[in-house]
N, C-alpha and C positions, 0 to 999 in steps of 0.2 A: 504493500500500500504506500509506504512512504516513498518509494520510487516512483510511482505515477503521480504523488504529491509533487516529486522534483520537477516530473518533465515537463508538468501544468506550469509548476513555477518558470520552469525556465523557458516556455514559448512567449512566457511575457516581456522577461528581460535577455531575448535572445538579438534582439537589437547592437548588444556590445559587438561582435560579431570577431571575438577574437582576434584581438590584434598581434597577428603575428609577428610585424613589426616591432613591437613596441621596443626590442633590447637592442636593434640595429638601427637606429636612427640618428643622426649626427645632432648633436644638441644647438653645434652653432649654425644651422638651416635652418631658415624662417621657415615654416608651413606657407604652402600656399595657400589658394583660395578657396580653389576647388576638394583641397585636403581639410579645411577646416568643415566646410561644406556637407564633407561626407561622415564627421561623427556627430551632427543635427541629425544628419540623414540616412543612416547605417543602413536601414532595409529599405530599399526601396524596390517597387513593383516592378518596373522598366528592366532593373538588374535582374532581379528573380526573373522573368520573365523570359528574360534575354538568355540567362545561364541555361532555361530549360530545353532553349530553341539551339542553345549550343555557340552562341554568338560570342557569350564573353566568361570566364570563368565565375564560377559562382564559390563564394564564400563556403566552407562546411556549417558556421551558424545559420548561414540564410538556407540553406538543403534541408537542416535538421528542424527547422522552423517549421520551413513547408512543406515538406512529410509529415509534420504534427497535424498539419492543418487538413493535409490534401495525399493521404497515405499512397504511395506508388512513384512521388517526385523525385526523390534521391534516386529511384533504379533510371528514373529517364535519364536525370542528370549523368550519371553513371554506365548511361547506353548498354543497360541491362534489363533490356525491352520483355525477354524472354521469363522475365521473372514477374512482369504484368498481372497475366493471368493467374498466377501463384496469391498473389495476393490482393488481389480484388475478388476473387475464387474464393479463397480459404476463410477471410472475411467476411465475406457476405453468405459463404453455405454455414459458418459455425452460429452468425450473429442470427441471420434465420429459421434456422432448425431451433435454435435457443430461445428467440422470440418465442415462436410455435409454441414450443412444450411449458414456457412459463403462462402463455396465454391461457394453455388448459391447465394449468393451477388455478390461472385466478378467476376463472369462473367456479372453481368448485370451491374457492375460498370465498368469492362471494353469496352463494348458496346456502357456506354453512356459516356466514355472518347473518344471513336474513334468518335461518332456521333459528338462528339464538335467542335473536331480538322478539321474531312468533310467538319462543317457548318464554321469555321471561313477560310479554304480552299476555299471556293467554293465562299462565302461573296467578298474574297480579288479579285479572280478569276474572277467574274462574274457578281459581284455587286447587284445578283437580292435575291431574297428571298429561302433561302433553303428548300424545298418542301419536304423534310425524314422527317419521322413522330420521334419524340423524344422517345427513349428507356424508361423505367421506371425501374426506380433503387427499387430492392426487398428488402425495409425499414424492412419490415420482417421477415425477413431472416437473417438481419444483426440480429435487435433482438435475433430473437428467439438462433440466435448461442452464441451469446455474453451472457446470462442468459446460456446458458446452461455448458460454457468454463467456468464459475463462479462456475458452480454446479461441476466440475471435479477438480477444488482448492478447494474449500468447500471438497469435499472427499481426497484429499490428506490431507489438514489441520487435518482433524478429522482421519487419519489414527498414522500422527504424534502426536497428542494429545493421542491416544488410547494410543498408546507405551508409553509415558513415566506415564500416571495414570498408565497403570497397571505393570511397573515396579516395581519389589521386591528388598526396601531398605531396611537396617538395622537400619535407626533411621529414626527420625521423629523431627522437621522436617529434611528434605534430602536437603542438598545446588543443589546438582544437579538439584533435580526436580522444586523445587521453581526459578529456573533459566530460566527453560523453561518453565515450565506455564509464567511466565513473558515475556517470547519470543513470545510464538504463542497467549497470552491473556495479555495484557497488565494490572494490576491489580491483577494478578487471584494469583501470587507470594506472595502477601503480603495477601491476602484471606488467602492459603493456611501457611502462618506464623506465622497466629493467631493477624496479622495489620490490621483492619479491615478500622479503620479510616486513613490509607494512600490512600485507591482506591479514593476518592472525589477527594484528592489534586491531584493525578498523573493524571485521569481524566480531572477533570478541566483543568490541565494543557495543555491536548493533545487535547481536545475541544474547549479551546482558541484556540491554536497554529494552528489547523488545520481550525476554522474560518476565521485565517485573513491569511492563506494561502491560503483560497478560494476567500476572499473575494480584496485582493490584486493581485488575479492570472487575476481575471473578469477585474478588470479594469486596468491592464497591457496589457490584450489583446483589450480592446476597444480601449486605444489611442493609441497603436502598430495599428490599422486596419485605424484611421485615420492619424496617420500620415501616412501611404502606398499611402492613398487615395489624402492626400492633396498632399503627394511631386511626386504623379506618374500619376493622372488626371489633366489636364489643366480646368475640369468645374467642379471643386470643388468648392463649393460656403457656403461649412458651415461653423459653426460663431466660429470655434475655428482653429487656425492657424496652418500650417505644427512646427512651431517650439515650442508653447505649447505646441500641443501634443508629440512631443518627447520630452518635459519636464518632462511630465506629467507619460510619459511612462518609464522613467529611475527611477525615482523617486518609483514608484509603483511597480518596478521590484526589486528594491534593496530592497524594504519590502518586497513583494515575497519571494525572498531569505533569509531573516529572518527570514520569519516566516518557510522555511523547515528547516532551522537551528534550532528553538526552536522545534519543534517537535522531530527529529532526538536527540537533549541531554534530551527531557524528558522521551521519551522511551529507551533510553539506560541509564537514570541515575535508572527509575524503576525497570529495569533489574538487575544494578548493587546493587540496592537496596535489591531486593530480595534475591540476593545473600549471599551479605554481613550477613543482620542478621540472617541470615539460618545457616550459619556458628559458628553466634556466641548468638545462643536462650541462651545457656546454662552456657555464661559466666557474674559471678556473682559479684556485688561489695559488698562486705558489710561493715558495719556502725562500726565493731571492728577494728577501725583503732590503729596500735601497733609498737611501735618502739624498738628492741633488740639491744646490743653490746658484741659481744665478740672476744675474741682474738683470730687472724690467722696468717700464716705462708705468708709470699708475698714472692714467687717466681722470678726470675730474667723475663723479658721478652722472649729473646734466650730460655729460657727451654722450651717454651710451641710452639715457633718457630720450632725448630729442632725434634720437639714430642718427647721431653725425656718422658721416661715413671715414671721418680723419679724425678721430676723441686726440690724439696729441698737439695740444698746442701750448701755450705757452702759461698755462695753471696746472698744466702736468708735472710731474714730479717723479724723482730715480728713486726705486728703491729693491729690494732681496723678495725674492720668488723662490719659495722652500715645494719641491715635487718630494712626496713620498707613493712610492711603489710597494705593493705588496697585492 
């Protein structure tokens, strides 16, 4: 669940659109215009548009964007046409079969909703014994649809997974993609980073976290049921009071709540993790640590203000320029 939490989140803020750039960029280069232009305007239609038709490269955030939106657009981008029918197929036979047999639940769950309301009708009414044979609810049915609505996300998952494996990056690793493995596989980022030994800890983490959100959820909802039971029956007779259990039940719901907070930052710190050192595989420290000095020209402040193109003039001043290396 909290992965398809992520992906929702992240078709919102999927506009950043990974700047692969970001560690190769000369600091003293003005941006230009049409550069400043483009992080107003990260996604735009024209682009998408264009990338599908095969015109101009398309970003992997803007592919995984609209595959969220429009599932099958990463296999075009990716001119893996043959995999179309695979997944507009597998989607629509699981989502419909599943439709199907959830429908026949909810007719016989609406049957045996109205049969209730008859018998407690007809009880207040008449005071004798309701004599309508009890509906049976198509357990089923429900199944079978719920397992199959399962199988039509499982095909979108693996539609969105296809797209971005077989997107064509230019390094390796790709911050992008190591972003989204991490999104749709929690772990699979740091896999693909060459961290092998981070999937335990992030794991563990998410195997804690979601334990005692289970196991905090169960008995939140048991003393949530008695205290209903003790403060709304008058022959309540069990051995734990209306006002423990709403002790008990505030109590257990506030670590509830905790534990979906520690899940929710271990899976987006993963994420962020991934990110990060994808970014930065290739950034080196080394052990020549080195200290230089020599003499420079200081500039007035005003000249680099007003972008003189010549800041030395005659309120400049000589002084020692210390470079440390390391």
């Amino acid at each position: 669940m909290t992965c398809f939490v992520g992906l929702f989140c992240f078709a919102g803020i999927s506009h950043a659109q990974f700047k692969e750039d970001i560690y190769s960029q000369d600091p003293n280069i003005k941006p230009s215009a049409s550069s400043k232009a483009d992080t107003t305007n990260a996604f735009s239609f024209k682009k998408y548009f264009g990338g599908l038709s095969h015109k101009n490269p398309m970003k992997i955030g803007t592919m995984f964007a609209g595959s969220m939106i429009l599932p099958g657009t990463a296999q075009i981008y990716n001119k893996d046409y043959w995999k179309l029918p695979i997944v507009y197929g597998g989607i629509g036979a699981f989502a419909g079969t599943g439709g199907y047999y959830l429908h026949k639940y909810s007719k016989t769950k609406k049957a045996y909703d109205q049969w209730e309301l008859d018998k407690a009708a007809y009880e207040k009414d008449f005071g004798g014994t309701y004599t309508v044979p009890m509906p049976e609810l198509d357990l089923q049915s429900k199944k079978t649809g719920t397992w199959l609505m399962v199988g039509a996300g499982l095909m979108y998952w693996g539609s969105l997974m296809d797209g971005v494996v077989n997107y064509q990056a230019d390094e390796h690793p790709h911050p992008g993609r190591a972003t989204l493995y991490s999104l749709l596989l929690p772990g699979l980022g740091q896999i693909y980073n060459g961290e092998l030994y981070k999937v335990p800890i992030y794991w563990g983490g998410l195997l804690v976290s979601i334990h005692c959100l289970t196991n905090y959820n169960t008995n939140y909802q048991r003393f949530k049921n008695i205290h209903n039971e003790a403060t709304t029956s008058a022959n309540y007779t069990g051995p734990i009071s209306g006002e423990t259990a709403k002790w008990y039940r505030d109590v257990y719901r506030r670590y509830r709540d905790y534990s979906i907070l520690a899940t929710a930052l271990v899976y987006i710190l993963q994420v962020i993790d991934a990110n990060v050192f994808a970014y930065m595989h290739d950034f080196e420290v080394t052990d020549d640590i080195s200290m230089n000095f020599e003499p420079a020209i200081i500039a007035p402040d005003n000249a680099y203000a007003i972008n003189n193109a010549n800041p030395i003039s005659a309120q400049s001043a000589v002084g020692l320029k210390v470079g440390l290396r390391f």
